[in-house]
PDB file of N, CA, C and O in Angstrom:
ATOM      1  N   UNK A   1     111.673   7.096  95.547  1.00  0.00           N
ATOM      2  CA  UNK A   1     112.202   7.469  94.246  1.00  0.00           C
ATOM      3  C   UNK A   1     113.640   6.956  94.158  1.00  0.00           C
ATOM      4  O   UNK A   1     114.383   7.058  95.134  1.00  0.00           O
ATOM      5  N   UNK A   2     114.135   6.291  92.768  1.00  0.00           N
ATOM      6  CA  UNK A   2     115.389   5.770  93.292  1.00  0.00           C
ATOM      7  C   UNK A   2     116.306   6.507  92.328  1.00  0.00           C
ATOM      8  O   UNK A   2     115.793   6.910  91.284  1.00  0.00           O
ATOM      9  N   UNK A   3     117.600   6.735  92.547  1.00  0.00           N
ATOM     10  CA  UNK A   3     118.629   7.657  92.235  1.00  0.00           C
ATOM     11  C   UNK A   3     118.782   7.648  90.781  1.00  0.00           C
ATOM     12  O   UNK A   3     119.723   8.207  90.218  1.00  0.00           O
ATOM     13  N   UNK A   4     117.410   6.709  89.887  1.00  0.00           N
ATOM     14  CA  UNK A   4     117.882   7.469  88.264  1.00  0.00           C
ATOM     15  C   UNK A   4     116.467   7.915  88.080  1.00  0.00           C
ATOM     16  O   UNK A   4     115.876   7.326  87.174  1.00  0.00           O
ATOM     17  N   UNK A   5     115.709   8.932  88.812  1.00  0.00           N
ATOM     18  CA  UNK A   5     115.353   9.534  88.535  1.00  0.00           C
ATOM     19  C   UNK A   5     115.061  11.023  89.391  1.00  0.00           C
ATOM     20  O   UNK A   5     115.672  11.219  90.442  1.00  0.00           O
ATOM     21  N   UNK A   6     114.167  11.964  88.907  1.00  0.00           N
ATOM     22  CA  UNK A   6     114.226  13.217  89.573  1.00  0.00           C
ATOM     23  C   UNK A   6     112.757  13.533  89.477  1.00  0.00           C
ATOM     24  O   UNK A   6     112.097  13.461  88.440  1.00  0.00           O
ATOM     25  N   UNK A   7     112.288  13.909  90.727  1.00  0.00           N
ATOM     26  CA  UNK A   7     111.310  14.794  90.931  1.00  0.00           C
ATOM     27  C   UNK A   7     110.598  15.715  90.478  1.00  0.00           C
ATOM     28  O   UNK A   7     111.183  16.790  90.343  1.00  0.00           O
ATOM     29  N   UNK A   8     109.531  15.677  90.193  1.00  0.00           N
ATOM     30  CA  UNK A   8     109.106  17.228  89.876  1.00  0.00           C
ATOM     31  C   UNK A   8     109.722  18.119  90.413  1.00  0.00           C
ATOM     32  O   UNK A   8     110.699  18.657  89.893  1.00  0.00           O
ATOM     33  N   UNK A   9     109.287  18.398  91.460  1.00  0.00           N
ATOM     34  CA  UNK A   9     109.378  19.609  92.503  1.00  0.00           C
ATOM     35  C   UNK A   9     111.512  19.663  92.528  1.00  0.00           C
ATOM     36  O   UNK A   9     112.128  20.729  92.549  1.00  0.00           O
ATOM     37  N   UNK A  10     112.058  18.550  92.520  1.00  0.00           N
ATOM     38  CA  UNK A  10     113.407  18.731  92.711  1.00  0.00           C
ATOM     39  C   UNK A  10     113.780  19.211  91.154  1.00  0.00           C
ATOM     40  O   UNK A  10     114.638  20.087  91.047  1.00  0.00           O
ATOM     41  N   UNK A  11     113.331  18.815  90.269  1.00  0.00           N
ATOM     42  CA  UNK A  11     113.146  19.024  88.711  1.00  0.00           C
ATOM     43  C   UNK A  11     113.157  20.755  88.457  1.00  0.00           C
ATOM     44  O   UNK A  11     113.759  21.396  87.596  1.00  0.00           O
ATOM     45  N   UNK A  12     112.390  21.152  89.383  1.00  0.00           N
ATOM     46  CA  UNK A  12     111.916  22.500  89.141  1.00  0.00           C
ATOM     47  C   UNK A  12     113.522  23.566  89.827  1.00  0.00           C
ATOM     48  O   UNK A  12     114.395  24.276  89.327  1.00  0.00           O
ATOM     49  N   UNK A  13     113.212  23.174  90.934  1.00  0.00           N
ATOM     50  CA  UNK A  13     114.920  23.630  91.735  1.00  0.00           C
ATOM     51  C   UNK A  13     115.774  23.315  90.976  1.00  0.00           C
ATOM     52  O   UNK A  13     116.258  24.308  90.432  1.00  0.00           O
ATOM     53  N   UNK A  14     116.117  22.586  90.729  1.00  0.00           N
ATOM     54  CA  UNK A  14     117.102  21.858  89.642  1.00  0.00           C
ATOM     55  C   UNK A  14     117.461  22.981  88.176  1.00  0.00           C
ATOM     56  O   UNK A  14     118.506  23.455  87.729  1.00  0.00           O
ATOM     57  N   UNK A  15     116.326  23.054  87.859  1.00  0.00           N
ATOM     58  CA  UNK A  15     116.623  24.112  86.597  1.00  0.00           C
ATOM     59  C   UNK A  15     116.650  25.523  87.209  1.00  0.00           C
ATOM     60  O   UNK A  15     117.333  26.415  86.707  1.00  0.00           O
ATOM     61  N   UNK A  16     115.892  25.703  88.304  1.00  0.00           N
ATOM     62  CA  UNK A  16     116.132  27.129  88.379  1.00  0.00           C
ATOM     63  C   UNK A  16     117.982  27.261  89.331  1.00  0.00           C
ATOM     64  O   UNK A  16     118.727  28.215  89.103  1.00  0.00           O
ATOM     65  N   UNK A  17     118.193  26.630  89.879  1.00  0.00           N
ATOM     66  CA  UNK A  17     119.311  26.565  90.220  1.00  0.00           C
ATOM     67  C   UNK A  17     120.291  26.915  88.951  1.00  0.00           C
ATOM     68  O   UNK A  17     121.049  27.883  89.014  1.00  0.00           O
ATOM     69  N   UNK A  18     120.227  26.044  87.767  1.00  0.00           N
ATOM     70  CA  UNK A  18     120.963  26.436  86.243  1.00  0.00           C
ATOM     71  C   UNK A  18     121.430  27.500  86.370  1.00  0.00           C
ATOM     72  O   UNK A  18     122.511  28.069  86.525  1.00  0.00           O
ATOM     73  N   UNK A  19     119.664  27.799  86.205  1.00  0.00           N
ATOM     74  CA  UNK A  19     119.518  29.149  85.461  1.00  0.00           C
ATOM     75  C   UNK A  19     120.442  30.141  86.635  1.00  0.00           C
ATOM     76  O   UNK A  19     121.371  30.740  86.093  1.00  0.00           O
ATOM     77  N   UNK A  20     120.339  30.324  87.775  1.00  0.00           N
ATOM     78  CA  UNK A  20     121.228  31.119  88.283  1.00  0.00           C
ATOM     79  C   UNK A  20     122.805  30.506  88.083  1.00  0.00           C
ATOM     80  O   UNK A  20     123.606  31.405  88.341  1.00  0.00           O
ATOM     81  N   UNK A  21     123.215  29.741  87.852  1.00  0.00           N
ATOM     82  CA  UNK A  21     124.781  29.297  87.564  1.00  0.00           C
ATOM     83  C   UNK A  21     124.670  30.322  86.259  1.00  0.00           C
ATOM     84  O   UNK A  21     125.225  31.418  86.339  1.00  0.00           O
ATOM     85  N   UNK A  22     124.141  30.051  85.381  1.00  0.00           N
ATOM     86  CA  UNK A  22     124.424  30.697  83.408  1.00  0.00           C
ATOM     87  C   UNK A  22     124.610  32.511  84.086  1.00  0.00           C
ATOM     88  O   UNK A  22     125.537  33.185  83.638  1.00  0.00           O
ATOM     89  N   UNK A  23     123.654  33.122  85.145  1.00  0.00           N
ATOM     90  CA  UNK A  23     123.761  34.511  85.448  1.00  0.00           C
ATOM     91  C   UNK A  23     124.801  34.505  85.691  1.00  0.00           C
ATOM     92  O   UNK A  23     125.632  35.166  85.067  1.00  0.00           O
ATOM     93  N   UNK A  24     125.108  33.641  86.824  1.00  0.00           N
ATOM     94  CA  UNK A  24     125.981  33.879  87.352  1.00  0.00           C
ATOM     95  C   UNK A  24     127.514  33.900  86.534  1.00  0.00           C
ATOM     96  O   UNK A  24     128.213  34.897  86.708  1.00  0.00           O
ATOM     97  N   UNK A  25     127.875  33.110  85.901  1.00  0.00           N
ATOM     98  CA  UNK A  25     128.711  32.766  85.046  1.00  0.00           C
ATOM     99  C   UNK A  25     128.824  33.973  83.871  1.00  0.00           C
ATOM    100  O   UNK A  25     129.802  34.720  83.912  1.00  0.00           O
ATOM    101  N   UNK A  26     128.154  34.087  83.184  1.00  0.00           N
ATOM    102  CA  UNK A  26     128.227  35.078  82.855  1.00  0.00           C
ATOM    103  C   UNK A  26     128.290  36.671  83.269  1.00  0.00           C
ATOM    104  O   UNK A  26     128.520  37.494  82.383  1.00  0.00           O
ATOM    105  N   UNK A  27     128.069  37.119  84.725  1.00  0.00           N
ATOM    106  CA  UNK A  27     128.277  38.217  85.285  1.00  0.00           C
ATOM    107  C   UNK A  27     129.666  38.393  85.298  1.00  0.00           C
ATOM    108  O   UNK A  27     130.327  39.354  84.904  1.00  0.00           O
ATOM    109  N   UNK A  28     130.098  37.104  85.912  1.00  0.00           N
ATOM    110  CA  UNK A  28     131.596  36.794  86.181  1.00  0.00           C
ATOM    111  C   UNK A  28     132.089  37.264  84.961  1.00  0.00           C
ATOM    112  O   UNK A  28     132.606  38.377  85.058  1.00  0.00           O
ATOM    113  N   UNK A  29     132.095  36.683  83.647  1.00  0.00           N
ATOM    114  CA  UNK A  29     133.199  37.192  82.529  1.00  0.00           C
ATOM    115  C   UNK A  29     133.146  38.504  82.328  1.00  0.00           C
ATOM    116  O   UNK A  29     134.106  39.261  82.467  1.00  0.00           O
ATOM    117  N   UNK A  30     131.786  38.894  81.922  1.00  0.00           N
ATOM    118  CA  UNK A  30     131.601  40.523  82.583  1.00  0.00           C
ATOM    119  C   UNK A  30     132.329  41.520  83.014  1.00  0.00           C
ATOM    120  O   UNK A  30     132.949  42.403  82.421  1.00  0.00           O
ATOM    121  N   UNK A  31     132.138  41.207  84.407  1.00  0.00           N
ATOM    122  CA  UNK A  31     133.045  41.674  85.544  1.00  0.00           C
ATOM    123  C   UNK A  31     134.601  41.342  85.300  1.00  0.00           C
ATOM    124  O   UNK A  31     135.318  42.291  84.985  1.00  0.00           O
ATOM    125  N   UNK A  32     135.131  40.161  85.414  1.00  0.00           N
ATOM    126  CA  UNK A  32     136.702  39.952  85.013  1.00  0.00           C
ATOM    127  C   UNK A  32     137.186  40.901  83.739  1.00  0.00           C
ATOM    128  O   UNK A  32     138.319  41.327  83.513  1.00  0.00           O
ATOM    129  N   UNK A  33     136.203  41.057  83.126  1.00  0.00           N
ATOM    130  CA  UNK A  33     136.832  42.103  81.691  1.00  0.00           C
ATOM    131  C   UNK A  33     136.821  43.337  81.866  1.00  0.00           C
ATOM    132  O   UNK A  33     137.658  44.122  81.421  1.00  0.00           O
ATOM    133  N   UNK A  34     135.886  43.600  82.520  1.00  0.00           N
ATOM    134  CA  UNK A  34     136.066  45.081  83.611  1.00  0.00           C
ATOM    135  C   UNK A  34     137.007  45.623  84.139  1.00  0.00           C
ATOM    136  O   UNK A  34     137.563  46.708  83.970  1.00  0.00           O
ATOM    137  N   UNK A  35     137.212  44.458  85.065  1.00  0.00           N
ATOM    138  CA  UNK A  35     138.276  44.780  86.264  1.00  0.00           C
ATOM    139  C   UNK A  35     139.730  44.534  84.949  1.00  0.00           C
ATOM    140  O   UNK A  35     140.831  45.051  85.144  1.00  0.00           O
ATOM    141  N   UNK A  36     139.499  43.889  83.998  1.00  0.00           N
ATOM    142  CA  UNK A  36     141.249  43.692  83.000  1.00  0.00           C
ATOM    143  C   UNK A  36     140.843  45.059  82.475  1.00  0.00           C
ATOM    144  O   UNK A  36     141.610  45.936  82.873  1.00  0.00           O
ATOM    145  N   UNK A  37     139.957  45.451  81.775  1.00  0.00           N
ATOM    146  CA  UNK A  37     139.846  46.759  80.904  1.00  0.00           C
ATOM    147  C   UNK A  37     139.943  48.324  81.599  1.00  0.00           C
ATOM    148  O   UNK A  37     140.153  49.371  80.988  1.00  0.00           O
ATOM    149  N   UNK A  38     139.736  48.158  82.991  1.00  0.00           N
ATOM    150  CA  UNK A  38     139.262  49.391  83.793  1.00  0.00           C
ATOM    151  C   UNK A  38     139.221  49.421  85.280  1.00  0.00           C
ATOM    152  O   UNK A  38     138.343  49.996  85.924  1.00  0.00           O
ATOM    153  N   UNK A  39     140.209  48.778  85.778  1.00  0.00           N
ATOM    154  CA  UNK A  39     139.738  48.046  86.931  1.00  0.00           C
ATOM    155  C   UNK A  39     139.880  49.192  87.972  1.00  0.00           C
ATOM    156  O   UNK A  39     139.318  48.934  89.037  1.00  0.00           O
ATOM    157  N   UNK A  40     140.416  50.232  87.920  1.00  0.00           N
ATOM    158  CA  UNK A  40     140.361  51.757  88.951  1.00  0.00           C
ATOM    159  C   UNK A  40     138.921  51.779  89.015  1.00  0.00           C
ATOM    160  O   UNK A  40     138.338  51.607  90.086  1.00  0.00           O
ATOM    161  N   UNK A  41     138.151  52.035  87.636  1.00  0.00           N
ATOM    162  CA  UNK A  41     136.410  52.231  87.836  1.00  0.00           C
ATOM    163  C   UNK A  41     135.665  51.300  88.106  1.00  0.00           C
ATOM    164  O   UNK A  41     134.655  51.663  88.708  1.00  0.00           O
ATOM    165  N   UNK A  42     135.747  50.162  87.898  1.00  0.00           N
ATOM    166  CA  UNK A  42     135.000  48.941  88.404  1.00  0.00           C
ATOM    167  C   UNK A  42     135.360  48.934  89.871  1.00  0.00           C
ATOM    168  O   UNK A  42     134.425  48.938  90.671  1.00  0.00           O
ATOM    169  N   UNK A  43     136.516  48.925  90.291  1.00  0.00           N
ATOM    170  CA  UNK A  43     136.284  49.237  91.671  1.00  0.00           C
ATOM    171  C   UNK A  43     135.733  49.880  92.325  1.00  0.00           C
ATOM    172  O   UNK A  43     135.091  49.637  93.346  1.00  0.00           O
ATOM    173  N   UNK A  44     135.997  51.076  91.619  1.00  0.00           N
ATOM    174  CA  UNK A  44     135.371  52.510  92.466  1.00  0.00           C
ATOM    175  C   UNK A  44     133.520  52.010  92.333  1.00  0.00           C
ATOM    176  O   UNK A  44     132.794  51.752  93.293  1.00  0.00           O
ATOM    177  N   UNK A  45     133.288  52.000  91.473  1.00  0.00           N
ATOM    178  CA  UNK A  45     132.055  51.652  91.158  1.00  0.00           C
ATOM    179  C   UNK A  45     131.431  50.257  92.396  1.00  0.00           C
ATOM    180  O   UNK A  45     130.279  50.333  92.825  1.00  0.00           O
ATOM    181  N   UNK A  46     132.119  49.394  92.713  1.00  0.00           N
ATOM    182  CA  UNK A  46     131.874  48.304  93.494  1.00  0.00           C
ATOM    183  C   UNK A  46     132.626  48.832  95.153  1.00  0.00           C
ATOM    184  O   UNK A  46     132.954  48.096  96.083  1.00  0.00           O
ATOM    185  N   UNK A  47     132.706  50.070  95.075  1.00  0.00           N
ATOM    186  CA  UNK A  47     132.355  50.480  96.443  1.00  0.00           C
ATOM    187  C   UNK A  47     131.482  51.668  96.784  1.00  0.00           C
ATOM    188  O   UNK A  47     131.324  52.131  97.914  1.00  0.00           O
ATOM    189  N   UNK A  48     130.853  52.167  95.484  1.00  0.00           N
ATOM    190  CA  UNK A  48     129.877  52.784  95.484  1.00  0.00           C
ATOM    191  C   UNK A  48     128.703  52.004  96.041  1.00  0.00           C
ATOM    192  O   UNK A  48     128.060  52.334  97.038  1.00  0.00           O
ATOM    193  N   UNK A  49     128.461  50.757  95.168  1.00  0.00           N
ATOM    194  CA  UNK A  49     126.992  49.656  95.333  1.00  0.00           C
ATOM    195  C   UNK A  49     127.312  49.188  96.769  1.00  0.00           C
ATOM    196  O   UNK A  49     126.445  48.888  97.589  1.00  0.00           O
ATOM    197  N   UNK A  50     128.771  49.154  97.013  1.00  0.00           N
ATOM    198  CA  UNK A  50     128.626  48.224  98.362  1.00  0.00           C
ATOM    199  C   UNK A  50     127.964  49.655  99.565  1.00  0.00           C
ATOM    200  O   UNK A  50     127.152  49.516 100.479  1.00  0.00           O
ATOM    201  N   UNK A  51     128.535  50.698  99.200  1.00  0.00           N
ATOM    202  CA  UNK A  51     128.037  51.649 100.177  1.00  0.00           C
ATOM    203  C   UNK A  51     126.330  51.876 100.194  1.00  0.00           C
ATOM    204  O   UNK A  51     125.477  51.966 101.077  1.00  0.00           O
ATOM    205  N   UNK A  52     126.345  51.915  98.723  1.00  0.00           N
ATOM    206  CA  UNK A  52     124.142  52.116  98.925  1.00  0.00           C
ATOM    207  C   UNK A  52     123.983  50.799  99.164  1.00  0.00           C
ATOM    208  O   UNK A  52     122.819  50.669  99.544  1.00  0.00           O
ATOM    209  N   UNK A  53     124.510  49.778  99.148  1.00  0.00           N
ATOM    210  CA  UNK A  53     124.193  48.725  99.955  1.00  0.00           C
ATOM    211  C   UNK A  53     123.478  49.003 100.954  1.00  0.00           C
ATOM    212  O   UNK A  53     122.291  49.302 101.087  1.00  0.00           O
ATOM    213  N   UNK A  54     124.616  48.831 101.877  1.00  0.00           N
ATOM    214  CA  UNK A  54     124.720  49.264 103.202  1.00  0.00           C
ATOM    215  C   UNK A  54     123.602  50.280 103.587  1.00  0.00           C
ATOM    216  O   UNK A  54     122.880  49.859 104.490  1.00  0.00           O
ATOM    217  N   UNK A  55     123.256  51.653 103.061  1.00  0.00           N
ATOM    218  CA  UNK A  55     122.455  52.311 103.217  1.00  0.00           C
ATOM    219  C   UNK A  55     121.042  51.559 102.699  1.00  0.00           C
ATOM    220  O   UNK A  55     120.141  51.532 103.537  1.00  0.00           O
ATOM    221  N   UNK A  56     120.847  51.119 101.759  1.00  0.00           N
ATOM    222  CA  UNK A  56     119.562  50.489 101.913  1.00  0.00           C
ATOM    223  C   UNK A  56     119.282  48.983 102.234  1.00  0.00           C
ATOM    224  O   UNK A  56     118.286  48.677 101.578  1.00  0.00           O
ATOM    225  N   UNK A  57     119.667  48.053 102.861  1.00  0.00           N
ATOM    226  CA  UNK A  57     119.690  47.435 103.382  1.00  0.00           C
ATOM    227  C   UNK A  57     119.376  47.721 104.977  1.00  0.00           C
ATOM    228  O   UNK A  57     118.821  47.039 105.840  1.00  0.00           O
ATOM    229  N   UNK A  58     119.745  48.523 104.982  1.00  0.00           N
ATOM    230  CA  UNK A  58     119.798  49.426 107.048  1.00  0.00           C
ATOM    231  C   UNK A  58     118.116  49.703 107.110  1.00  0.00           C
ATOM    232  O   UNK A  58     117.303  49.244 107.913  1.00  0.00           O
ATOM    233  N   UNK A  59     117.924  50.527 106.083  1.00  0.00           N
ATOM    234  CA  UNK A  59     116.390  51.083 106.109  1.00  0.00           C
ATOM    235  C   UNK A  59     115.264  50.191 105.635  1.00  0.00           C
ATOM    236  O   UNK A  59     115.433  49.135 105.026  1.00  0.00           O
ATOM    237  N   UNK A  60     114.081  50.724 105.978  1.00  0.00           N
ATOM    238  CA  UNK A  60     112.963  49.582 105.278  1.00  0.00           C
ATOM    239  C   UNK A  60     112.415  49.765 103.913  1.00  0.00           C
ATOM    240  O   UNK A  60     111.249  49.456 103.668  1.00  0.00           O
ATOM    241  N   UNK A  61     113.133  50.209 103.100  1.00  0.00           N
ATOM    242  CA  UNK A  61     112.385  50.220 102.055  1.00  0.00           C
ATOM    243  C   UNK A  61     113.562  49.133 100.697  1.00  0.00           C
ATOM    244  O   UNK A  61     113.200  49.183  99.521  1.00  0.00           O
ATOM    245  N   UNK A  62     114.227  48.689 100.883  1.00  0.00           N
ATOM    246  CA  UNK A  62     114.241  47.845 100.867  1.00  0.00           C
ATOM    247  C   UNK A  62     114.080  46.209 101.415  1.00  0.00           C
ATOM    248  O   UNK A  62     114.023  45.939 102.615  1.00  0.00           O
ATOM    249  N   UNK A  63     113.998  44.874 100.008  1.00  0.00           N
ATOM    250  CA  UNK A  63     113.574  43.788 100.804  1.00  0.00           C
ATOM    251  C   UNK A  63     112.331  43.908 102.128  1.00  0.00           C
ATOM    252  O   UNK A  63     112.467  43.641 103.322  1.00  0.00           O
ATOM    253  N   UNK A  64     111.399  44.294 101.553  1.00  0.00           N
ATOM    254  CA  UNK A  64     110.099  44.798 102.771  1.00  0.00           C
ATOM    255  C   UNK A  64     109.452  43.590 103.430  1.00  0.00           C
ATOM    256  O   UNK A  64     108.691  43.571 104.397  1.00  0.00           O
ATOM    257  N   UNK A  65     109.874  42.685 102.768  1.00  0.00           N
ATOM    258  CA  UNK A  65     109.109  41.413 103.018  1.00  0.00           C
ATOM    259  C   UNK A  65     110.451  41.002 104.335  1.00  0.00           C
ATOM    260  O   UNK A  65     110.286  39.918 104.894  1.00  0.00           O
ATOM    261  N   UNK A  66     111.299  41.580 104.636  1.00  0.00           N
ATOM    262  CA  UNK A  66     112.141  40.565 105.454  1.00  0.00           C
ATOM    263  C   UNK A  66     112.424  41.608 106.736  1.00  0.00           C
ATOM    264  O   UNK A  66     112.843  42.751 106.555  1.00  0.00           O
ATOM    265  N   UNK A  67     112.133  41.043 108.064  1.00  0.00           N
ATOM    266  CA  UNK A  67     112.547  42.182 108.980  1.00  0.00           C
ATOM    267  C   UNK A  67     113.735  42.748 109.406  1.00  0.00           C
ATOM    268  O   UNK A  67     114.649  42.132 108.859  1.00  0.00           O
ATOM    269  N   UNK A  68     114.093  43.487 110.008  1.00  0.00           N
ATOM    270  CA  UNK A  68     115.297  44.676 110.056  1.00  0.00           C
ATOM    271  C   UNK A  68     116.337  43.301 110.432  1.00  0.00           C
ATOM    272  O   UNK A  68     117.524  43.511 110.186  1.00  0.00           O
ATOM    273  N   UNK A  69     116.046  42.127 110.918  1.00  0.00           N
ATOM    274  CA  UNK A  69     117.454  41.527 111.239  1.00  0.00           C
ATOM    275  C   UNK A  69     117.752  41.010 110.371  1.00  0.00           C
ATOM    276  O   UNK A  69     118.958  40.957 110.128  1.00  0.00           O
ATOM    277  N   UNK A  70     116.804  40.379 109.481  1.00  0.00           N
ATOM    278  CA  UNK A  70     116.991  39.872 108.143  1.00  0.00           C
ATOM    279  C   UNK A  70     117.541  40.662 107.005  1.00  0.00           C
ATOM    280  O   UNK A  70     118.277  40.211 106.128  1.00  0.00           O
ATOM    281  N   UNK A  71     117.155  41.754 107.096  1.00  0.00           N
ATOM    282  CA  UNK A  71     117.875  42.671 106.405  1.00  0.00           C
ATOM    283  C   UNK A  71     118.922  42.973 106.545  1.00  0.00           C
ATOM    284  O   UNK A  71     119.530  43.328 105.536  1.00  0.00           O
ATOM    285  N   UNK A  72     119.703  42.975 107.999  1.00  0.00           N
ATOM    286  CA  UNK A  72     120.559  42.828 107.933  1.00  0.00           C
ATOM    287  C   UNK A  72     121.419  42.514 107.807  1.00  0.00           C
ATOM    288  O   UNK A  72     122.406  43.236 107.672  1.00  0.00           O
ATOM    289  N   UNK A  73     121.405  40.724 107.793  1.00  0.00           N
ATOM    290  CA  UNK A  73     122.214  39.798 107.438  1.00  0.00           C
ATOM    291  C   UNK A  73     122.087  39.816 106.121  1.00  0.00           C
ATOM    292  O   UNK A  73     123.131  39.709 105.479  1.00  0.00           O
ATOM    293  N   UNK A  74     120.904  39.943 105.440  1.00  0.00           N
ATOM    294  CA  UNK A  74     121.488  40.131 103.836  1.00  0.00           C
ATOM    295  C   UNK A  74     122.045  41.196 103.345  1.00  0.00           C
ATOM    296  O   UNK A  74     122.788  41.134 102.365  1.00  0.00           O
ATOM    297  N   UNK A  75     121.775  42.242 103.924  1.00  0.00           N
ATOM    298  CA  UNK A  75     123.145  43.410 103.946  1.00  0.00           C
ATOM    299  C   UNK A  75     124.416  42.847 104.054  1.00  0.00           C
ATOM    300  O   UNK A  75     125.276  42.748 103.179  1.00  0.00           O
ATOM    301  N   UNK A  76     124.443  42.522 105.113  1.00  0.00           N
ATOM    302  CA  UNK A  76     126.005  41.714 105.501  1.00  0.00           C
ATOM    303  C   UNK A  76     126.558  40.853 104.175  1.00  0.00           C
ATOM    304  O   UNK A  76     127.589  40.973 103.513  1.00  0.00           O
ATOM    305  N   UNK A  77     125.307  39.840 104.066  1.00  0.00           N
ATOM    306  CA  UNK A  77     126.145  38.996 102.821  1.00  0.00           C
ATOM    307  C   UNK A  77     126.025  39.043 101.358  1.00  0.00           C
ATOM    308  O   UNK A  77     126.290  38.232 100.470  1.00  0.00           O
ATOM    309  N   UNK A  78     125.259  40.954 101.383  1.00  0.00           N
ATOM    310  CA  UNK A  78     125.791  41.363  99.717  1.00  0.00           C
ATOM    311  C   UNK A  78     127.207  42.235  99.915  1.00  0.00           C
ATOM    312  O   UNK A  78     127.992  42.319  98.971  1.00  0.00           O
ATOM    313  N   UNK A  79     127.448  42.794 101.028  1.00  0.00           N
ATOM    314  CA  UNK A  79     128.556  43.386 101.088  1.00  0.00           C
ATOM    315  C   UNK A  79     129.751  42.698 101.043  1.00  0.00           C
ATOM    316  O   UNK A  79     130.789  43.246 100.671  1.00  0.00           O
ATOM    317  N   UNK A  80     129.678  41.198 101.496  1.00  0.00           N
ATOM    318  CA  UNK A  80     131.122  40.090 101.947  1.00  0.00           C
ATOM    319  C   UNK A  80     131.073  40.044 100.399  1.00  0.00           C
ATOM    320  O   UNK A  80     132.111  40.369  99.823  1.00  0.00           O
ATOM    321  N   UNK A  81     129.955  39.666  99.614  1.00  0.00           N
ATOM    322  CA  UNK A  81     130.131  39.133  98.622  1.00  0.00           C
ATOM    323  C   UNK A  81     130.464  40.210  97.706  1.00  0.00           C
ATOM    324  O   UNK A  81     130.862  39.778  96.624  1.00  0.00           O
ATOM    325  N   UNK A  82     130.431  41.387  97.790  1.00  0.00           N
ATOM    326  CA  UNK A  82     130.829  42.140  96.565  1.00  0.00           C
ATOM    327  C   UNK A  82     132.346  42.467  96.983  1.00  0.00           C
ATOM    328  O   UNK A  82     133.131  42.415  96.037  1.00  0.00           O
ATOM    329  N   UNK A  83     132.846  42.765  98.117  1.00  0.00           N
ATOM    330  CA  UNK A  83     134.014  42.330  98.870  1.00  0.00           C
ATOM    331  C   UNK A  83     134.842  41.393  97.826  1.00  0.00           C
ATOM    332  O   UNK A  83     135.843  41.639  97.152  1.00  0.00           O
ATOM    333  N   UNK A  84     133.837  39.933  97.985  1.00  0.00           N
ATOM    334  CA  UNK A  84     135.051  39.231  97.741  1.00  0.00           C
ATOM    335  C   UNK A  84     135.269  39.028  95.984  1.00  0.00           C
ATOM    336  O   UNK A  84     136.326  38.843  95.381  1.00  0.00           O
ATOM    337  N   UNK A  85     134.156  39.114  95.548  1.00  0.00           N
ATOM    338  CA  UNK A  85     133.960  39.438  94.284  1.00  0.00           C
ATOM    339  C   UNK A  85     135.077  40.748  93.717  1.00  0.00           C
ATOM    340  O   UNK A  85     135.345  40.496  92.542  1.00  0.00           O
ATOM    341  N   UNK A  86     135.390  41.313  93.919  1.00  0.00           N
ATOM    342  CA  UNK A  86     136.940  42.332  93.687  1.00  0.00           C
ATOM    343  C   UNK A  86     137.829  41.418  94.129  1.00  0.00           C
ATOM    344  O   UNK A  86     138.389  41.276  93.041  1.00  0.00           O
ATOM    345  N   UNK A  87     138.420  40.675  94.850  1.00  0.00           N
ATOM    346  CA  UNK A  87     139.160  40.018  95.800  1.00  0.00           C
ATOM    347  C   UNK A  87     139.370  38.994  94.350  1.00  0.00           C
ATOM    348  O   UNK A  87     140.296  39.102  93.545  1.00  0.00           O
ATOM    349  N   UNK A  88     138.632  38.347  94.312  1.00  0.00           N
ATOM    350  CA  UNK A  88     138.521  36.966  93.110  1.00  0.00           C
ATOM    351  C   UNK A  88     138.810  37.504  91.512  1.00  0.00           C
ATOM    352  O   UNK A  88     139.360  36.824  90.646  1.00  0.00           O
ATOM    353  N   UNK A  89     138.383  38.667  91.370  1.00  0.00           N
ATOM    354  CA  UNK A  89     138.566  38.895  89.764  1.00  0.00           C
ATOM    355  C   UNK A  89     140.464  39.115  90.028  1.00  0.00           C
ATOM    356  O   UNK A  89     141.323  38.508  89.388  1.00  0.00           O
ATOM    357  N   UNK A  90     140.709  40.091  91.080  1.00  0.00           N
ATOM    358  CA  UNK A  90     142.254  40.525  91.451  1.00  0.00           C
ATOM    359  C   UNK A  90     142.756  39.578  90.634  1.00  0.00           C
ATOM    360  O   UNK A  90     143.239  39.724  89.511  1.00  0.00           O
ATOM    361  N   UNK A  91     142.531  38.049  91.625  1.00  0.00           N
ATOM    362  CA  UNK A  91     143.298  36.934  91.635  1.00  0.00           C
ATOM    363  C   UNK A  91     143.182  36.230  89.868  1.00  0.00           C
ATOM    364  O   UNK A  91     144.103  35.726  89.225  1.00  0.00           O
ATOM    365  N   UNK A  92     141.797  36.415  89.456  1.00  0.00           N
ATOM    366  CA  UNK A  92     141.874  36.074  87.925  1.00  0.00           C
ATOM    367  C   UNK A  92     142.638  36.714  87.022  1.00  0.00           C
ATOM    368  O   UNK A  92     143.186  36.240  86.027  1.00  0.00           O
ATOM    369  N   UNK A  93     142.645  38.011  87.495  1.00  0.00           N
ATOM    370  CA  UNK A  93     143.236  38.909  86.370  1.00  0.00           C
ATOM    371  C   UNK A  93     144.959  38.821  86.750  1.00  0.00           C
ATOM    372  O   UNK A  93     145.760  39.352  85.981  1.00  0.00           O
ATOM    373  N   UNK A  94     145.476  38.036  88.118  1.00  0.00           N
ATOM    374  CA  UNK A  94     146.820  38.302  88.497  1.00  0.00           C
ATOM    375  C   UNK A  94     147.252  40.126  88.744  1.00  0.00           C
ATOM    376  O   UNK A  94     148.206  40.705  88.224  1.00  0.00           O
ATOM    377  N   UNK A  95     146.320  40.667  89.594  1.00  0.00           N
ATOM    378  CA  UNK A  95     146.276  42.074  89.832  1.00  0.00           C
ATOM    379  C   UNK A  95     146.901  41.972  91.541  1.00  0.00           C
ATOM    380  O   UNK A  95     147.047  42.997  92.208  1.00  0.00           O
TER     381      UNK A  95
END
């Protein structure tokens, strides 16, 4: 296949990839207006989720399809990420 064109199958990744940028992107403004409008409760609130995180991520009833180590590392990297996600709006909002 040569570089002016695209794949089905890469075609398919390709858009669904988008489609998580547009969530994503939009969570973000979201969130940044939060943290400018209210940012004591958006915090508090984003160490609430990071804590039931943590608690269900540990146990099996969440993610059932993935085993306890797997679970754990995606525990790990919803917690870094909601972490840094406060960390990044800070820096947007100049907080």
């Amino acid at each position: 296949m040569s570089e002016d064109t695209v794949s089905p199958e890469r075609t398919a990744a390709i858009r669904l990839r988008a489609r998580l940028a547009v969530v994503e992107r939009a969570a973000w403004a979201g969130f940044v207006r939060a943290m400018r409008d209210h940012p004591e409760e958006t915090e508090a609130f984003i160490a609430d989720e990071r804590a039931r995180c943590v608690e269900g991520f540990a146990g099996p009833n969440w993610a059932k399809d993935l085993n306890s180590a797997e679970r754990a590392l995606l525990g790990a990297e919803v917690d870094a990420g909601l972490a840094q996600l406060v960390e990044d709006a800070k820096k947007e909002i100049g907080s």
